[in-house]
Each structure stands twice: as structure tokens, then as C-alpha cells.
C-alpha positions in Angstrom: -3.2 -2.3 -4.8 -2.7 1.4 -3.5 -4.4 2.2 0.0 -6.7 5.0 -0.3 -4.9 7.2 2.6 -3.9 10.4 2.1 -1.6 12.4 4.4 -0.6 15.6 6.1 2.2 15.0 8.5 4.1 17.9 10.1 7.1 17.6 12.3 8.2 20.9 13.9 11.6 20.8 16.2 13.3 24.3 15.4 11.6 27.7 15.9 12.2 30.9 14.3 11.1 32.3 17.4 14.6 33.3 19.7 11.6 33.2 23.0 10.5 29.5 21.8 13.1 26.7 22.9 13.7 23.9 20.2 12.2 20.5 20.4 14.2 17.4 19.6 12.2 14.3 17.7 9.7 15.7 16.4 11.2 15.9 12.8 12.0 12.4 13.6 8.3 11.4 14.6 6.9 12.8 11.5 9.4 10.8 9.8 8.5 7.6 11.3 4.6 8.2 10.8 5.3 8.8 7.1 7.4 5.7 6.7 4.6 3.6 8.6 2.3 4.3 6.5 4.2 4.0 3.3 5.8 0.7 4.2 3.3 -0.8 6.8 0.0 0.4 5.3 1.2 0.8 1.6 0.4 4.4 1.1 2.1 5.7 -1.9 4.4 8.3 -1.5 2.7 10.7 -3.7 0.2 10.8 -0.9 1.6 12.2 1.9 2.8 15.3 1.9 5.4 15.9 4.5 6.2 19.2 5.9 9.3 19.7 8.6 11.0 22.7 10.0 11.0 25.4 8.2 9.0 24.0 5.8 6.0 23.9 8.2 5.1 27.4 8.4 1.7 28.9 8.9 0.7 29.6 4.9 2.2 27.1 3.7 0.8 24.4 5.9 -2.6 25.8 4.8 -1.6 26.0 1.2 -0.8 22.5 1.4 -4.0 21.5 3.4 -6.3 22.9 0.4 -4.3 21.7 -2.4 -3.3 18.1 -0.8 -6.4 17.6 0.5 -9.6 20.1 0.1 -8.8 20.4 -3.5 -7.2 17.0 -4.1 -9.4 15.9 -7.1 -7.8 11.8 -6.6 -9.7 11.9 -3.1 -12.9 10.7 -3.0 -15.7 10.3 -0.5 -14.9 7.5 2.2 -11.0 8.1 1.5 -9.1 7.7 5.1 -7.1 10.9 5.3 -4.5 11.6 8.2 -3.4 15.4 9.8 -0.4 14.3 11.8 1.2 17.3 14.2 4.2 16.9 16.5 6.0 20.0 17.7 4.7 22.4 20.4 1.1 23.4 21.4 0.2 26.9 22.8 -2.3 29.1 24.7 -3.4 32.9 24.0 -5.9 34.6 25.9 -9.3 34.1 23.5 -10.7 37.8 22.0 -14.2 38.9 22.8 -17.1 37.0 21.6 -14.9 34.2 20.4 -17.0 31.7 21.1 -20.6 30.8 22.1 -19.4 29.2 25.9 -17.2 30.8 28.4 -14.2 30.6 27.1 -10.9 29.1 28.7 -8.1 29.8 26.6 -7.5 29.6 22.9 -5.3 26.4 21.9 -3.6 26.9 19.0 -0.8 24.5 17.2 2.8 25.8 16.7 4.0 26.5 13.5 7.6 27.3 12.5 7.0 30.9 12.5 4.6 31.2 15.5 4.6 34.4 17.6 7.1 36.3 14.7 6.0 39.2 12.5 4.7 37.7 9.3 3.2 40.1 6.1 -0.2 39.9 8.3 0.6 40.4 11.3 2.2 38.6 14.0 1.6 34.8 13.8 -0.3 33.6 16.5 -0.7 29.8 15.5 -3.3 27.8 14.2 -6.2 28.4 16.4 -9.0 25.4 17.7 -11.3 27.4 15.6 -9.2 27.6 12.7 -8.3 24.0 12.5 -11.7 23.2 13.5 -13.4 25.2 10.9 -10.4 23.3 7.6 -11.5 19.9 9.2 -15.4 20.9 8.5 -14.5 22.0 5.2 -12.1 19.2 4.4 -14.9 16.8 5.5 -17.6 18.7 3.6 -15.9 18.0 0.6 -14.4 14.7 0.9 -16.4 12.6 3.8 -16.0 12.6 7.4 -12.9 9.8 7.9 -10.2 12.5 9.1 -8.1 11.5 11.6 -6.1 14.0 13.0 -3.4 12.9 15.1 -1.6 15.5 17.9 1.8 14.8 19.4 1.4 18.2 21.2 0.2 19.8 24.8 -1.5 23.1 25.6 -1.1 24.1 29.2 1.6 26.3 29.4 0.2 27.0 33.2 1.6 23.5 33.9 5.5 24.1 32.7 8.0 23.6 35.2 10.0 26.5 35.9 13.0 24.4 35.5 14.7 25.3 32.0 16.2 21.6 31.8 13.1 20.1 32.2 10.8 22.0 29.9 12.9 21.4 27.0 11.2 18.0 26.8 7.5 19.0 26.8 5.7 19.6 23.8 4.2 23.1 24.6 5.7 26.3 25.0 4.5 29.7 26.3 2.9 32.5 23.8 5.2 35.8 24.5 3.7 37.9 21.7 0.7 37.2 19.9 -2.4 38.9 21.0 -5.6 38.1 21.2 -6.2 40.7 18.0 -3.8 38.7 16.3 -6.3 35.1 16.8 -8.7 37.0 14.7 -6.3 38.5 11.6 -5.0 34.9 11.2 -8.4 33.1 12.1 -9.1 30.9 8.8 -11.5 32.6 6.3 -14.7 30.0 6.5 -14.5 30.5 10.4 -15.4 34.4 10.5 -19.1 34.3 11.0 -19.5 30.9 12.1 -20.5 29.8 15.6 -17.7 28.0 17.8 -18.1 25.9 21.3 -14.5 26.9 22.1 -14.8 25.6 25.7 -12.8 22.8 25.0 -10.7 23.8 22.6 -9.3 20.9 19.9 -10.9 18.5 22.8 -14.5 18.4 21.3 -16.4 15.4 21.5 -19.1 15.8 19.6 -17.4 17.0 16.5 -18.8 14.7 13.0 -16.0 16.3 10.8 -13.3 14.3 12.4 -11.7 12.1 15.0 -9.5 13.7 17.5 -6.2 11.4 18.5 -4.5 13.0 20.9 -1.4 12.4 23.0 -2.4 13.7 26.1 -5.8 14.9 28.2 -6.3 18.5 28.6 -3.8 19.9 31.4 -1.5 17.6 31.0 1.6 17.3 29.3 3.2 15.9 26.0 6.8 14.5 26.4 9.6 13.3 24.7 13.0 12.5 24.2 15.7 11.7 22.0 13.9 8.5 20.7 11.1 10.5 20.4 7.6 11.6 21.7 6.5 9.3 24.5 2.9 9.2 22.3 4.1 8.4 18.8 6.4 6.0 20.1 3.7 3.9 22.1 1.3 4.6 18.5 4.1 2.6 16.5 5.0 0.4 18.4 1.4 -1.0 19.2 1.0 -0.9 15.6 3.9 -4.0 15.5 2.5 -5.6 18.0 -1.5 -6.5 17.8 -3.4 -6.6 14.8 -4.8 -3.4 14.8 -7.4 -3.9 12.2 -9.2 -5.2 14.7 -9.0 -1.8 16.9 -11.3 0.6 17.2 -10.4 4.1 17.4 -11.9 4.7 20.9 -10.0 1.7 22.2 -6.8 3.0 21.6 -6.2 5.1 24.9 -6.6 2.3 27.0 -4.5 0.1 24.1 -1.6 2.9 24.5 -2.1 3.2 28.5 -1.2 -0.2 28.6 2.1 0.6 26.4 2.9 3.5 28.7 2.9 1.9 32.1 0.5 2.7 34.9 2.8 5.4 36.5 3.1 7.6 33.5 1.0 10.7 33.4 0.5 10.9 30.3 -3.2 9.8 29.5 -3.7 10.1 25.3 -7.5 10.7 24.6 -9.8 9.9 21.6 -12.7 12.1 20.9 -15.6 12.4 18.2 -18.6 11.0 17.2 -16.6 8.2 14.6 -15.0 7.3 17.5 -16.1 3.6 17.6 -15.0 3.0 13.9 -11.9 0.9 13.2 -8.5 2.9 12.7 -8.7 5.1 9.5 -12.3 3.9 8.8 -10.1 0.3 8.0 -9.7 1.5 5.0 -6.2 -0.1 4.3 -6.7 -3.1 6.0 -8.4 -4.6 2.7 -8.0 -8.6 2.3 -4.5 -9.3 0.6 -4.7 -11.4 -2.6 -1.4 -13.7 -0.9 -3.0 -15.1 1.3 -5.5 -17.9 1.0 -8.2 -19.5 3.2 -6.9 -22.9 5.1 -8.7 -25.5 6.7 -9.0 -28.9 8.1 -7.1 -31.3 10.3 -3.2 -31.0 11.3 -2.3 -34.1 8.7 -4.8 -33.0 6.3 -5.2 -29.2 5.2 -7.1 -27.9 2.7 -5.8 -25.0 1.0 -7.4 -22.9 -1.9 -4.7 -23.3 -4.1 -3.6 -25.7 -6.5 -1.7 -26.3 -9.8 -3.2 -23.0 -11.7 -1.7 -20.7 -9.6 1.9 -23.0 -9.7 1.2 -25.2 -6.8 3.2 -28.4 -6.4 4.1 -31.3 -4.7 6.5 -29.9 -1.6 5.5 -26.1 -1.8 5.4 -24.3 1.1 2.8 -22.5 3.1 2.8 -20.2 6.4 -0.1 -20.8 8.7 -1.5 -16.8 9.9 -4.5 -15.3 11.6 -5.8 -13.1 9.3 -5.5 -11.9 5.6 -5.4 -8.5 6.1 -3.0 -5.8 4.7 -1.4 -3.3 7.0 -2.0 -5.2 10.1 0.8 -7.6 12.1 -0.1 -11.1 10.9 3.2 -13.7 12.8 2.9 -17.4 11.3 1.4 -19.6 13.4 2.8 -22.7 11.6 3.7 -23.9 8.9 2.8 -26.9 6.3 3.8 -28.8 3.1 1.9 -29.7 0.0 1.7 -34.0 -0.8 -1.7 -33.4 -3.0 -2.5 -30.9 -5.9 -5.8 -30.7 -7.6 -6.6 -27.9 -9.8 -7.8 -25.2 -7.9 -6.9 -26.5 -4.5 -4.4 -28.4 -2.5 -4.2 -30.6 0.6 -1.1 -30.3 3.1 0.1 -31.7 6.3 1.9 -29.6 9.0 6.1 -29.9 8.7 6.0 -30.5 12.5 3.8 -32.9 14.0 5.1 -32.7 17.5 4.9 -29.0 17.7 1.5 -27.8 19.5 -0.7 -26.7 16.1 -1.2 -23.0 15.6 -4.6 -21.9 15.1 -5.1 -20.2 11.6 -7.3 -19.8 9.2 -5.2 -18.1 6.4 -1.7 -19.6 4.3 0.9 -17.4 2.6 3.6 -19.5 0.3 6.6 -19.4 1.7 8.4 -21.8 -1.1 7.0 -23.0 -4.6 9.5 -25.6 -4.8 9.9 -24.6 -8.8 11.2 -27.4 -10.7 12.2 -25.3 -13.6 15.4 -23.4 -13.1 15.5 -19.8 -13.1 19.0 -18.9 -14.9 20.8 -15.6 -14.0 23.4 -14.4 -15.4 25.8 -11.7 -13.2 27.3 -9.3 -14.4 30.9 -8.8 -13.4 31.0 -4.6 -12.4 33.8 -2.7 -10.9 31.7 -2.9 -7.9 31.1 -6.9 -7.8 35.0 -7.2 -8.5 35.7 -4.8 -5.6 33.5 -6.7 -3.1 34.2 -10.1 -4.1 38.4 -9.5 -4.6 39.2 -6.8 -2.7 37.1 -6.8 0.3 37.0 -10.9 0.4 32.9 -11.2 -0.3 32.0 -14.9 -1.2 28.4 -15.7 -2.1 25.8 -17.9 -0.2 23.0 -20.2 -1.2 20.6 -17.3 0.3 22.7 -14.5 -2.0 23.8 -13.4 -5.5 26.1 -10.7 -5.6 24.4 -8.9 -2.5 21.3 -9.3 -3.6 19.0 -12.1 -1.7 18.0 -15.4 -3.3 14.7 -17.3 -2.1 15.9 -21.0 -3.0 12.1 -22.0 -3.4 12.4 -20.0 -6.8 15.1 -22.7 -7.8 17.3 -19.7 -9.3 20.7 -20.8 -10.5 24.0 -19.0 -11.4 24.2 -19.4 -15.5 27.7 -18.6 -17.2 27.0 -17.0 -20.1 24.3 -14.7 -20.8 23.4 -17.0 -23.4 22.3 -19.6 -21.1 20.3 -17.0 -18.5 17.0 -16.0 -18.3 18.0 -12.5 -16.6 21.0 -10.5 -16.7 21.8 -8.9 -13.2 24.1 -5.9 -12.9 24.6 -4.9 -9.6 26.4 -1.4 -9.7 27.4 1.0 -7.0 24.3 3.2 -7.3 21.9 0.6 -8.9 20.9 -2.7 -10.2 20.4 -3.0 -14.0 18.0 -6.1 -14.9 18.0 -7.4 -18.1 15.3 -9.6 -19.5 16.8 -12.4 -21.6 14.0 -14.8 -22.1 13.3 -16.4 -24.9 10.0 -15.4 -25.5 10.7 -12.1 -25.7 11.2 -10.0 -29.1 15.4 -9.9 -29.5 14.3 -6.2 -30.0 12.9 -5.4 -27.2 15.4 -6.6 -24.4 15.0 -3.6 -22.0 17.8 -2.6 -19.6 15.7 -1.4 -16.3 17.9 0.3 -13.6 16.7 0.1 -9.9 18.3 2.3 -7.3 19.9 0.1 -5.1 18.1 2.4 -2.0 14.6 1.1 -3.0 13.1 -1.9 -1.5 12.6 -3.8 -4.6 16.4 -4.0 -5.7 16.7 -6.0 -2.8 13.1 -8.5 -3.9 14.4 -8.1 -7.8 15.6 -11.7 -8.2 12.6 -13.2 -6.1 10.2 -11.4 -8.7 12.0 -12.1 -11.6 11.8 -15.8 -10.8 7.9 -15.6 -9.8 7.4 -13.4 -13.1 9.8 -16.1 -15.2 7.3 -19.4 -13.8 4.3 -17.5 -14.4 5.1 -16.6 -17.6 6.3 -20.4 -18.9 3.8 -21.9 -16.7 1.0 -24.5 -18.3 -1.2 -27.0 -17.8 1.1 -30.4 -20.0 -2.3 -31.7 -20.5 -4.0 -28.9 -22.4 -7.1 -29.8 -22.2 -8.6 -26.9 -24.1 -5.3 -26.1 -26.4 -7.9 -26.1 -29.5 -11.3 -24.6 -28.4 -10.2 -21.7 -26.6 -8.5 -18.5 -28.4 -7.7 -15.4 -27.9 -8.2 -12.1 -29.9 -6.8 -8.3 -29.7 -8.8 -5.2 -31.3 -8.6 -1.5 -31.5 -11.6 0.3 -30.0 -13.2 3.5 -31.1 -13.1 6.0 -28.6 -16.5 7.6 -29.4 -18.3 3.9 -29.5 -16.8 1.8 -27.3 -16.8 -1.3 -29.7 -14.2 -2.8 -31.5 -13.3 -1.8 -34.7 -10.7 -3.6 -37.4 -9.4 -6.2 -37.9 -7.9 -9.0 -35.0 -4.5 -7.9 -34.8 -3.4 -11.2 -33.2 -1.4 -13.4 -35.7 -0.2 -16.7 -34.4 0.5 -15.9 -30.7 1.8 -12.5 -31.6 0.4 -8.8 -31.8 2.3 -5.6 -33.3 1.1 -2.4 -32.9 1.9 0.7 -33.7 1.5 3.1 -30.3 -0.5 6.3 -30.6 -1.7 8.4 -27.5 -5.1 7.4 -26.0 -5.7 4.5 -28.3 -7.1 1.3 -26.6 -7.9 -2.2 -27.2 -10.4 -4.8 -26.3 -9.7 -8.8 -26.4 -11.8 -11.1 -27.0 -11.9 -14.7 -25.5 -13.8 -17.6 -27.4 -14.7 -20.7 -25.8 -15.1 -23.6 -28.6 -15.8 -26.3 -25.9 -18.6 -28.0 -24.3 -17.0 -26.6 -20.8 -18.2 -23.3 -19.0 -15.1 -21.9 -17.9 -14.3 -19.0 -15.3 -11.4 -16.6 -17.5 -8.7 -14.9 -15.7 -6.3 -12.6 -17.8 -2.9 -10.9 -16.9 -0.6 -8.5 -18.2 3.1 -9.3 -18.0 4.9 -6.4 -18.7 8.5 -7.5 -19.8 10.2 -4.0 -19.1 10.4 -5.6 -15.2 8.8 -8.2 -13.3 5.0 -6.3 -13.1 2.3 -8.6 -13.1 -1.1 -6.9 -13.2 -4.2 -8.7 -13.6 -6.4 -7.1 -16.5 -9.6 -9.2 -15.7 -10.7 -11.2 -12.8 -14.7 -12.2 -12.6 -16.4 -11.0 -9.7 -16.2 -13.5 -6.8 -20.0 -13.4 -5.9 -21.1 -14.1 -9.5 -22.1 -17.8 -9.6 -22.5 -18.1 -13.0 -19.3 -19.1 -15.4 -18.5 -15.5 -17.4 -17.3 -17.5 -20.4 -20.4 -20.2 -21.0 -20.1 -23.1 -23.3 -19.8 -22.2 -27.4 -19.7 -18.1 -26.5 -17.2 -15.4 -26.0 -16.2 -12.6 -23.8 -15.0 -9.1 -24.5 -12.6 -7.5 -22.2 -12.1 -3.6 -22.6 -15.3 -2.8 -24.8 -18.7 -0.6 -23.7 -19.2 0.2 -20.5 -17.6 -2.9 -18.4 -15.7 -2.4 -15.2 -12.6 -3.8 -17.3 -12.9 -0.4 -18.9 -11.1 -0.9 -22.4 -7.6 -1.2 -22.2 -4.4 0.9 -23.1 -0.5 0.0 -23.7 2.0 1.9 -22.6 5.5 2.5 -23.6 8.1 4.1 -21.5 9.3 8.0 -22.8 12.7 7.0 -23.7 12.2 4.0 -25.8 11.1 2.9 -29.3 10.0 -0.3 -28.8 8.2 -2.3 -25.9 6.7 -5.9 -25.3 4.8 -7.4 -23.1 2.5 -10.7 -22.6 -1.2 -11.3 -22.2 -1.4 -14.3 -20.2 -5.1 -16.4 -19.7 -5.5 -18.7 -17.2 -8.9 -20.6 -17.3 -11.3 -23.0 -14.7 -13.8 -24.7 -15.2 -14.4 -24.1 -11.3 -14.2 -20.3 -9.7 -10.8 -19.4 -8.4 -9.1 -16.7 -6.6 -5.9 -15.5 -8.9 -4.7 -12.6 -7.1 -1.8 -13.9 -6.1 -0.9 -13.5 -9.4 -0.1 -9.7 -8.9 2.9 -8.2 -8.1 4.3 -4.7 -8.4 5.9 -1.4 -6.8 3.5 0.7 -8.6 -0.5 1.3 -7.3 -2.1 -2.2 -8.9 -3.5 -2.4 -12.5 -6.0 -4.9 -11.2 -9.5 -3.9 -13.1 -11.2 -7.1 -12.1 -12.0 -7.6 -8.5 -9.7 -10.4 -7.2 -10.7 -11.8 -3.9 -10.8 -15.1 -1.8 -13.8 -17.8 -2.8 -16.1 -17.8 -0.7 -17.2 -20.5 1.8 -20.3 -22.2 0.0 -18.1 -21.9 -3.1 -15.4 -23.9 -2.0 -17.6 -26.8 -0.8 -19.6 -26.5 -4.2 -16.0 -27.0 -6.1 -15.0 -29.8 -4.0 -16.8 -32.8 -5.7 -16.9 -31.2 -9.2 -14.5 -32.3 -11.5 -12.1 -29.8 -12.4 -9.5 -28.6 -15.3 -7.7 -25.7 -16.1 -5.7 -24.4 -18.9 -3.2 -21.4 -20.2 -2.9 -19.7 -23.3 -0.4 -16.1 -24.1 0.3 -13.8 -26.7 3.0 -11.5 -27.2 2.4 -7.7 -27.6 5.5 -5.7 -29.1 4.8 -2.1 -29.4 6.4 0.6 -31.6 6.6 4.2 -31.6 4.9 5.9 -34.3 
């Protein structure tokens, strides 16, 4: 699931200005804040907008404030949304009536082309007012959680007059601008409006947003080669305590501690949001992998069983907390001896070992029992590694690319014999899907650059996407009473339409733009059952959930002798589409239903690079559920189709 953050992050080290000196990690810092919060809090790229250097002028960090953010029509109202800054502050004299208080001087933040001759005018920064009077707008429009973040200091009163020494603080003096000049570049819906300028950016009464600063006011910003002092202590606390759990006003003292008691560098958080969480805890949402544990050391209880591929000897870390974007270290660890259908019982691996308090498991290894065949590829590249440069492979690797054991994948010899053909190739890994069940026609060849993350998690998700895919209950207990169907819906109606386009497991449409489909589930037994349906998308190793009931619902979705339709009038499932990529003819894919007869999570079903699919609303069960389910009798089942789409 994408986190709904959305990013400004500037980084400013060299100056078009001969009188301003250049900075040295601020490029860097901007850098690192963009990666954190692509990797760490799963912000997708397309998010953040990330301007450095030369890049970061005035106009065009203003261009990109209105059309990244004011005018961003994906943002909506409670969205978190970040204004990151590292490169030099500044101070002008402030014009006549500037502001309502006695004014102290203007702060303003440092663009690329501060204090040069721009088509204006002269470019005297952007002013407190200024920013102050986008942050009002921004918030008018899109809510109030900004946080705007400043690696920068203002007091140019407080430089050392030692050259060597100033080149590591974050401020530099205005030579210049004018106070005339504060007013031609002041932001347009700030003429006319009133302004308490006699703190400058250090307001703390301001609703629009919440001020994150790196220092107080009169003192200075540093950094060094590594990087500013501030952003440094920001991301590293960030690794270190689970800061979903941190309030924005606790930070300071959080980062003071980071920072040692004789630094002089105090960082400061001011607003009236100030005693929210981080971001408004926005992307610290509840992550579908992990799953509630309880009980004794030599009898767990996990919420897990044999639906969601549970079996004897799987795996499970012990953590703290199930939230996303927040440091989460195991605690322990345990192994599976009992399976039920929707749940599990486990002891700990190590008795001896003190017991680590947690209240959430992660699998660590299914212990498949069916082998997942690949078959490598022999590439100029592979044959250079392995014959030139002497590379053998491990149990833990498969021509460079990193094997989890748990997944039982194997080494076929022929491609033949393999579920997956791997490729790996100088510049990317080409994947293959081989299986059986999928059309002959349809065997996609997906490259991954080999710089992306999930070249190096390709075979791990293969595998996961390979079990899920073949996995069923041997009993199947509701084989015969419970079918699927697939139907075209009208666009103006919302209601199917047609005929069923499933024939004996197997669906072939034609692809048109903006047509979607409904499906229909029917249950033929005496059993009320809780449905949960997938998509596996066999051009890769996505996984996206397509329906999951509501976890506070307490009544069975699919009673006894009825039906269900997912994708028809105006249910959250929304009706539902297939795509098929631009360069090919042909696509497939597989509609997977898993069903209860008790209420499960199945979000750890879902796995993909791309912002989820998920239209149900998978979650954890909740506590007076699980001890309702525990002396029910329970069963579960499977049932798939395949989907092969064509270009019209």
C-alpha cells in the first residue's frame, strides 16, 4: 500500500552568488531525506519532488510548490506533506510596515540564485512572510498536516569572523538585496495580508503547519562532510526508536539526547499540531505481515494457519509492533508444531534464552514442501562471473541473486523442468514465468534493472507467488458448492451485463479501454463463509488482493445458499478492470478465492513494488474475534480461474 506523503525536499550546496561561500552536504542531506522516505516510510517516488543546486532556484521552487503540492489533484485532505530545506538561511533588514509587531529582521531561506539579479529584480530569498503566507495556502487547500523541516540558521550577527570556520554553518550574510527587493519578490497572496513577523519562521501559534527546525533562533546550524549535524541526528533516531510512537513536540529533547549535552545546537518544534505523532502518523499504518501473537513461551498462538500456507516447522519472528515505517528488531523467535485453519500454535526455538516480549509475528520461513524449480540461464555475464572471476554459488544464492531456503527453491536443468526462468544479465534480470498453469501464449519475459531493490527479492517472490498460486486445501470441502463467475459491466449501470464468460476454470477476453468486469461468487452450501479474492498477475510476481471483507463486519459476506458480486453498483470493490501492458498482445493472469468459514486476516497475501491494488480493507482480527473463532469449528477452501487477455 502507498503512504499518503507527499514531498518537497530541497538541498542547496553551490551558489550563484561569487559573495555566498558554498556549503558541503546539503545535496547530500536532501538526498538521504528523500531515500528515507522512499525506502523507510514507502513513499513512492512520484511523490517527492526533489530539487538540488541549480535546480533549486527561487521560481522554480515556487512553481513546483503549487504544482506538486497546492495544485496536486492526488492530495487530499489529511494527506502528510513534507517541505524539507537544507542549505543557507539569511537576514535582510524588514521594509516599512512589514509587519504588525516590531520587527527584528526578515529571515528568509537561500535559494540557488539569492542576492543575484533575476528578471524581477534582485533575488532576496524566500521571505518568513512569503513561506508563511504558501504554507496557509497549501493548508487551505489540502489540510493542515505540513511539516516543514529546516536544516538552516539565520543570525548572520552570530558568524565567526574566521573564514575556515564559517564555511560549516548553515547561514550566510545578505550583501545585496534590499529591503525594496523583500517586497517585489514577496509571494502574491501575502500583499495585503497581516504578518506577526517578530519571530520570523519561529511562530508558535501558526495552524497551517509544524515548524521542525534545526536550531533555536540565534543560534547556529552546522555541518560537515557527513552532513548537517540536524539531519543526521533526524535519521539516525529514525533507526533507532520506533518513532510512531513520537510526537512531534517530543523530538527536540529526542534529538538533544542524540547530540550530546555540550553541543549548542538546540533544534526546536513549534505550532499548534505540535503534539500530533510525526507526519500526523500517517505512514505508520498496520502492516498486513505481521500478525497478532499470544500466549505462553511453549504455547503461542498465532493468527495464522493453513489458508494463508502455514505448516508444520514454519517460522515466525517475535516484534513489538506492526507498524510500517517504524524500527520494529525481533524479539524472538518461534516454530510452528500445530496448524488449524485460520490459526496456529508455536513454541519458542530457544527455551533457555530470556523470552522477548511481543505481541506481533512476521514469517521468517514457510518451510514449503513443494519445490520451487528455477531454471538459470547461462549469460555472458554468469559465464564471466562463474569462469573467469572464480564465483561458485551458495545455498543462500543463485547466480547473485539471494535465495531464502524457507521457499524450498531448487536449481532445475532444463527449462522444461522449472517453474521460472532467471536471466541474470549485466544491466538486468529477465524472469520468465514457466508454470504450468499458464497459457503457452502468454509466457511474458519481464526485465528488472538489476539497480532496483526487487531484482535482488525476485526469486523470494517468485516462490511466495508460485505456493500461493498452487496452494489448496487436499480436503476440498466445498469443491462442489462453491463457484465462481466473470461478467462485463455496463459503464452507465453498474450491473452486469452478458453472458458468464467463465468456461471451465478459464476466461478469454478480448481487451478494450475502460471496460470492466464484475465476479460473482455462489455459495451452494449449508456453510456461511467469509470470501477473500486475489489477483495474480502472471506478467511478475504481483499479488493484489481484489476483495477482502471489512474486519469489523461480524456477519459472514457470503451467507448460506446466496451469492456475492464483486465490481458491480456502488461497492467499495468498485468494478474491476484488466490491464495489459503497451507492448504486448496477449496477457494472463489468475483470480484466486480463498474462503472461511471463520473471519481471517489475508493480507499477507499481497505483495508488490507498485502502490497496492488492495480494494478491500485487509487488516488484523480483532481481539473478541479471535476468541469467538477459537471453539468454532473451522474449514477453508480455494478455488482459481485463469484470465488470458487479448488485444483487440
Amino acid at each position: 500500500m502507498a503512504t499518503r506523503i507527499f514531498a518537497l525536499v530541497i538541498g542547496v550546496d553551490d551558489y550563484k552568488s561569487g559573495s555566498i561561500w558554498n556549503l558541503e552536504s546539503c545535496g547530500d542531506d536532501a538526498r538521504r531525506m528523500s531515500q528515507w522516505l522512499t525506502q523507510d516510510l514507502h513513499v513512492p517516488k512520484e511523490h517527492i519532488s526533489l530539487l538540488l543546486n541549480k535546480e533549486a532556484t527561487k521560481r522554480r521552487i515556487e512553481d513546483t510548490f503549487m504544482d506538486h503540492l497546492v495544485n496536486n489533484p492526488a492530495i487530499e485532505r489529511g494527506d502528510a506533506m513534507i517541505v524539507y530545506f537544507a542549505g543557507h538561511g539569511s537576514s535582510l533588514r524588514p521594509p516599512r510596515d512589514w509587519c504588525e509587531d516590531a520587527a527584528s529582521d526578515v529571515q528568509v531561506l537561500c535559494p540557488y540564485d539569492h542576492d543575484t539579479k533575476g528578471p524581477e529584480g534582485r533575488i532576496a530569498g524566500i521571505s518568513d512572510r512569503s513561506l508563511g503566507a504558501m504554507l496557509g495556502e497549501l493548508s487551505r487547500a489540502k489540510g493542515d498536516n505540513i511539516t516543514l523541516i529546516l536544516d538552516c540558521c539565520f543570525s548572520s550577527s552570530q558568524l565567526s569572523s574566521n573564514t575556515r570556520d564559517r564555511r560549516y554553518i548553515r547561514c550566510t550574510p545578505t550583501i545585496k538585496a534590499t529591503p525594496e527587493d523583500l517586497y517585489a519578490g514577496l509571494w502574491k497572496s501575502a500583499r495585503g495580508q497581516k504578518f506577526k513577523g517578530g519571530f520570523g519562521l519561529y511562530q508558535d501559534d501558526t495552524e497551517s503547519h509544524t515548524l521542525l527546525a534545526a536550531c533555536r533562533s540565534g543560534e547556529k546550524a552546522v555541518e560537515g562532510k557527513e552532513g548537517g549535524k540536524f539531519t543526521l541526528e533526524l535519521l539516525s533516531l529514525t533507526q533507532t526508536v520506533p518513532v510512531h510512537q513520537i510526537r512531534c513536540a517530543d523530538l527536540p529533547d529526542r534529538l538533544a539526547a542524540f547530540m550530546g549535552h555540550g553541543h549548542h545546537q538546540h533544534p526546536v518544534c513549534l505550532g499548534r499540531h505540535k503534539g500530533r505523532i510525526i507526519f500526523g502518523g500517517v505512514p505508520f499504518v498496520p502492516d498486513a505481515q505481521f500478525v497478532p501473537i499470544e500466549g505462553e513461551k511453549d504455547c503461542l498462538r498465532l493468527e495464522m494457519g493453513a489458508i494463508h500456507g502455514v505448516v508444520e516447522g514454519t517460522e515466525f519472528s517475535v516484534h513489538g509492533h506492526n507498524r510500517r515505517g517504524s524500527i520494529n528488531p525481533s524479539l524472538d523467535s518461534c516454530r510452528v508444531y500445530e496448524v488449524h485453519p485460520t490459526w496456529s500454535l508455536a513454541r519458542r526455538k530457544s527455551l533457555n534464552r530470556p523470552a522477548g516480549r511481543g505481541s506481533w509475528a512476521r514469517i521468517t520461513r514457510w518451510n514449503n514442501r513443494t519445490p520451487f524449480r528455477v531454471y538459470v540461464k547461462k549469460t555472458c555475464s554468469s559465464f564471466f562471473r562463474r569462469f573467469i572471476c572464480g564465483y561458485k554459488s551458495s545455498a543462500e544464492e543463485m547466480d547473485t541473486l539471494p535465495v531464502d531456503d524457507g521457499l524450498n527453491i531448487v536449481r532445475a536443468e532444463s527449462p522444461t523442468a522449472a517453474d521460472i526462468s532467471v536471466g541474470v544479465h549485466t544491466r538486468d534480470v529477465r524472469v520468465e514465468n514457466l508454470d504450468h498453469l499458464v497459457p503457452p501464449s502468454t509466457h511474458p519475459i519481464v526485465r528488472i534493472d538489476r539497480s532496483k531493490e526487487k531484482s535482488g527479492l525476485i526469486l523470494d517472490e517468485a516462490a511466495r507467488f508460485h505456493m500461493h498460486l498452487h496452494r489448496t486445501n487436499p480436503e476440498n470441502p466445498f469443491r462442489d458448492s462453491v463457484k465462481m463467475e466473470l461478467f462485463r459491466v455496463d459503464p452507465k449501470s453498474k450491473r452486469r451485463v452478458g453472458q458468464n464468460l467463465l468456461k471451465n476454470g478459464e476466461a478469454k477476453i478480448t481487451h478494450s479501454t475502460g471496460a470492466s468486469y464484475a465476479i460473482v461468487i455462489q455459495n451452494h452450501s449449508d456453510a456461511d463463509l467469509w470470501p477473500y479474492l486475489a489477483y495474480m498477475d502472471s506478467n511478475g510476481v504481483d499479488i493484489g488482493l481484489l476483495y477482502h471483507p471489512n474486519p469489523t463486519t461480524t456477519t459472514p459476506p457470503l451467507p448460506k445458499r446466496s451469492y456475492i458480486e464483486i465490481g458491480c453498483g456502488d461497492t467499495p470493490a468498485g468494478p474491476l478492470s484488466f490491464h495489459i501492458p503497451d507492448h504486448r498482445q496477449t496477457d494472463s493472469g489468475f483470480i484466486k478465492l480463498f474462503i472461511s468459514t471463520t473471519y481471517t486476516s489475508m493480507g499477507i497475501l499481497e505483495q508488490s513494488t507498485r502502490p497496492s491494488s488492495s480494494r478491500g480493507e485487509p487488516s488484523i482480527a480483532s481481539a473478541p474475534q479471535r476468541r469467538r473463532t477459537e471453539h468454532q469449528p473451522q474449514n477453508w477452501d480455494t478455488a482459481m480461474a485463469c484470465v488470458s487477455i487479448t488485444r483487440q
